[in-house]
Each structure stands twice: as C-alpha cells, then as structure tokens.
C-alpha positions in Angstrom: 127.2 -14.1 -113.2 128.0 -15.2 -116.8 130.2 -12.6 -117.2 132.3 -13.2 -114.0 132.7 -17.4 -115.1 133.9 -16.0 -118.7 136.3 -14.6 -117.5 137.7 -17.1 -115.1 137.8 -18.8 -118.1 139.5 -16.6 -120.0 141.5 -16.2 -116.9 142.7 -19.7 -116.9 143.1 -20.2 -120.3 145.7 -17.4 -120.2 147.6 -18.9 -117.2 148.2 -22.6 -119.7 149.5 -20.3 -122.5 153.3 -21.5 -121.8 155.5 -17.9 -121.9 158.8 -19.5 -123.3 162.0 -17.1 -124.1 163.4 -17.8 -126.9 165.9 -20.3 -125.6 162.8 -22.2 -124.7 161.6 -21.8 -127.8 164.4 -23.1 -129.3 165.1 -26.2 -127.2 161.0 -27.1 -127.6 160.9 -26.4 -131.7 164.4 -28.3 -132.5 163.8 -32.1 -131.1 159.9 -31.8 -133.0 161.0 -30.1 -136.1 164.1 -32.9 -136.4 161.5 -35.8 -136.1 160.1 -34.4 -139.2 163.3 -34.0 -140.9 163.5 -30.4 -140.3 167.4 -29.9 -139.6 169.6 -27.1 -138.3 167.1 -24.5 -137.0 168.9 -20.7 -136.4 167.3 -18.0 -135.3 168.5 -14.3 -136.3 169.5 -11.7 -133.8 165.7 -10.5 -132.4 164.0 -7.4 -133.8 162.8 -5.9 -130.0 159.4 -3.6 -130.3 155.9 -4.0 -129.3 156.6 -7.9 -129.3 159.6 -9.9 -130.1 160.2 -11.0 -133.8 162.5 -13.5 -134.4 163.5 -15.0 -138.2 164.2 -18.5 -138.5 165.6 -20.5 -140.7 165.6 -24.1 -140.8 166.4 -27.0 -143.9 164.8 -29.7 -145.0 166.5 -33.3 -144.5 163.9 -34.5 -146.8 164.9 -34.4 -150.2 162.4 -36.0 -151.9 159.7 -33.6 -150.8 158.6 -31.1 -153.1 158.9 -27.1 -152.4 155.3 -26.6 -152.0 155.1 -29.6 -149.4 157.7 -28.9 -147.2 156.9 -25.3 -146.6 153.2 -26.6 -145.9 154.2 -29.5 -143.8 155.8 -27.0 -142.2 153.7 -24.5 -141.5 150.9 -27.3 -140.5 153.9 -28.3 -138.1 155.0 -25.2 -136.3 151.2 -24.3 -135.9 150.6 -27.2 -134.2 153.5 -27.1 -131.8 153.0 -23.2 -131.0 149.6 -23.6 -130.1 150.2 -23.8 -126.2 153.2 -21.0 -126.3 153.2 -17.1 -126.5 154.8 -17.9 -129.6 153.3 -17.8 -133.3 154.3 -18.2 -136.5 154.0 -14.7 -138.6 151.3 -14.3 -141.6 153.9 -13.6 -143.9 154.5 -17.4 -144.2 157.3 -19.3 -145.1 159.5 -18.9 -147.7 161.4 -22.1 -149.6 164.8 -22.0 -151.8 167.2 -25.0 -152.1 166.1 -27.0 -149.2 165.8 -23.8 -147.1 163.3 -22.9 -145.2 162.8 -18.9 -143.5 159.9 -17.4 -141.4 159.1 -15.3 -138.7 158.1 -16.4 -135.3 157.0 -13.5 -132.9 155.9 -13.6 -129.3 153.5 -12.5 -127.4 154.1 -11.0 -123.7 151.3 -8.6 -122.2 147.8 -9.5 -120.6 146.0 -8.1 -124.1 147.8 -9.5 -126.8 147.6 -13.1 -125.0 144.0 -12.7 -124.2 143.8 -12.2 -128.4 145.5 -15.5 -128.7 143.2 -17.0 -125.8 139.9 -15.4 -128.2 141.5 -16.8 -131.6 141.5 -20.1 -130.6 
C-alpha cells in the first residue's frame, strides 16, 4: 500500500513538472532574467541527442556588479526559475567575460529522466 501512494506521488509530481520547448523557455527566462538586469538572452542552434542542450548567452545590465557576483546571482537565479520546468541549468556552470554571461541549459523529456528530477528535489 505504501508503495502504490509513492508512487501516485511520484506520479503527480511528474504531471506539475512544466515540459516547455524552447520557445517557452525563452519567453518564461527573458521577462525574469531582465528584472534582474540580465539583458539580451540568445540561445545557440540546439545540440539534439539523448536530451536537448541548448547554450545561452546572456549580459549583464548591471555594471557595478562584480564577475564573481553576477555569474552567482545568476546561477542562484536560473535555478530558481527552472525548478518547475524540464529544463535545468548544466553542471558545467557559467562562464563570465566583459559583461557576458554563457551556460548550458538542457532539457529533460522521457518518463526516467523527469522522475530523476522528481527524486532530486
């Protein structure tokens, strides 16, 4: 019986994850990432395999904060709005140079790999 309401759980939890495409992704990332004076956001043509990777690249309006600051503020940032999404931001972090900031963002699409994200939380 435990076993049966875990995984209705589970269950549930999977059908909240929001599965955006990457237009979606885009239109929810851009008005948040503005507010904190994150400007100009591109994505890169997609790298299709197992998932879908996509580089970003984004730059800082802000110009009196410090390199290791905005890349943290950031990261602390897209965490935060990915949380609900099949989308999260890649463990090779984020990388700063003039103002400009580049990551990786990759998605998640089958049953497994979203009931890792479900169990990660």
């Amino acid at each position: 019986m435990k076993e049966l309401k875990g995984k209705e759980k589970i269950e549930r939890a999977i059908s909240k994850i929001k599965k955006l495409p990457v237009a979606g992704l885009k239109k929810l990332l851009i008005p948040k990432l503005e507010k904190e004076g994150y400007i100009k956001l591109e994505f890169s043509k997609p790298e299709m395999g197992r998932d879908v990777i996509v580089e970003f690249t984004v730059q800082d309006n802000n110009e009196k904060r410090e390199e290791y600051d905005s890349r943290s503020q950031l990261k602390k940032l897209l965490k935060q709005i990915l949380e609900k999404t099949n989308w999260r931001l890649m463990s090779d972090g984020i990388y700063y140079r003039l103002g400009i900031l580049t990551g990786r963002l990759r998605s998640y699409e089958n049953e497994e790999d979203l009931l890792k994200l479900v169990k990660s939380k």
